[in-house]
N, C-alpha and C positions, 0 to 999 in steps of 0.2 A: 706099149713099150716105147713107143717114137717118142710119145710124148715126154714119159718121165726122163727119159736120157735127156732130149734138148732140155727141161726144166733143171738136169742135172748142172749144167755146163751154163746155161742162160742167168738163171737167178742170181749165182753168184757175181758173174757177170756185172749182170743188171744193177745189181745191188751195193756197187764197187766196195766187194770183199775182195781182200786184200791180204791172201795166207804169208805173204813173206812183205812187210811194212819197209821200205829203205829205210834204214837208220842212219848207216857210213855215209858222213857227206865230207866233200874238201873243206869245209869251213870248220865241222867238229874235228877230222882229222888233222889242222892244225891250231886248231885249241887243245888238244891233247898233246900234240906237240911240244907246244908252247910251256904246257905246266909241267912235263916231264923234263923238260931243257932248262926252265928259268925259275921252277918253283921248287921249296922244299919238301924232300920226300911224305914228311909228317904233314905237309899242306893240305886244307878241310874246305872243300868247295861247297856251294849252294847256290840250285838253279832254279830263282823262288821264280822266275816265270814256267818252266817246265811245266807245269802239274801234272797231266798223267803220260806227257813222252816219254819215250825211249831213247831220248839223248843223254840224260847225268849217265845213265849206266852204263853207255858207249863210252862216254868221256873215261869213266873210272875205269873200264876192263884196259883201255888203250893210251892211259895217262899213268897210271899206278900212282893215283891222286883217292883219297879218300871223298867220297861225297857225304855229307850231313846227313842228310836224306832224299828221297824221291820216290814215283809212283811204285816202281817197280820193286823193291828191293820190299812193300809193303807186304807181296804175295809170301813172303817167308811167316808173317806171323802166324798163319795156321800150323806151326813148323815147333817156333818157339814163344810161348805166352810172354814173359819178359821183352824179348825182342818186338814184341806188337803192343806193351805197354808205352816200350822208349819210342816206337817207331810213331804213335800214332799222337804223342807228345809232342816230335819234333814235326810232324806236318801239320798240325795246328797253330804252332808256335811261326811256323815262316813258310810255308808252303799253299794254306788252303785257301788265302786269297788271291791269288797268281801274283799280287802287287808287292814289288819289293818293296820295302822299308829303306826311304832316306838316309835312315841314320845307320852309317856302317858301326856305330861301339853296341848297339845292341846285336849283332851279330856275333862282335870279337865278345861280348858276353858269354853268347853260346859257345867260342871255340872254334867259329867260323873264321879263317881267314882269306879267303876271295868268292867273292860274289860274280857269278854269270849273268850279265843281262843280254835280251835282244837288243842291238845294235838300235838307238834313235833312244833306248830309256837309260836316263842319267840316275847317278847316284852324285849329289852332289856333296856332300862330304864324306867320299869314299877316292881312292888315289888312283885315278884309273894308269893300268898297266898293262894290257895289252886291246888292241881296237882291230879288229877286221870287218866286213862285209856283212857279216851275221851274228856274230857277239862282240861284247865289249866285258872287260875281265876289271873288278874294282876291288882294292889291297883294303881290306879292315885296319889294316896297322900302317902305317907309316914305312914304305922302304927306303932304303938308305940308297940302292939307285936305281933308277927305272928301268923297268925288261919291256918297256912298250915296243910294239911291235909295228910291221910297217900297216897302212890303211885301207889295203884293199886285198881281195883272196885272187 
């Protein structure tokens, strides 16, 4: 009995399992800021580096900003068949090499209009609008005046 208790407590432990993952950080809570203040409501993000984090879906629940797609929102298709046809469309389509695409008009293709990158990867024909510590936010479309933000968290 000694033993299975400490295996109980240890392994998990040991094996850095992680029942509650920190999501909320100061740098997503003000990029969610950021797009709830300076972006339009109908605004369509994509965080083609995410791949299977748990940040787009923090951003969406604390921005009330639409996300394109992301890992999480993929656990619904066993939910709905359609929604796992569109969903596994759009993670192929810009999500399943972790590598953003250059080109911001194939995105404003998709409907996408702001791209999240980590902070140090450029999009270099994309209008960047807001820059902190941990992300950088680039406009698909051309805005008429910049919402960049200040450059450090």
């Amino acid at each position: 009995p000694l033993f299975a208790t400490l295996s109980f407590f240890l392994l998990p432990a040991l094996g850095g399992v992680k029942n509650y993952p920190v999501v909320r950080t100061p740098s997503l809570d003000d990029l969610s800021t950021f797009a709830r203040l300076h972006t339009p409501k109908d605004a369509v993000f994509l965080f083609p580096q995410a791949l299977k984090g748990l940040a787009p879906g923090m951003f969406r629940a604390d921005s009330y900003r639409c996300v394109y797609v992301d890992w999480k929102t993929g656990g619904q298709v066993n939910y709905f068949r359609d929604l796992g046809i569109e969903w596994w469309k759009r993670w192929r389509e810009t999500m399943q090499s972790g590598v953003a695409d250059p080109n911001p008009d194939r995105y404003r293709s998709l409907g996408i209009d702001f791209i999240v990158l980590k902070t140090g990867s450029e999009m270099p024909g994309g209008t960047e609008v807001y820059r902190k510590a941990k992300y950088v936010v680039y406009a698909t479309r051309k805005a008429s005046t910049s919402a960049r933000e200040g450059t450090d968290d």
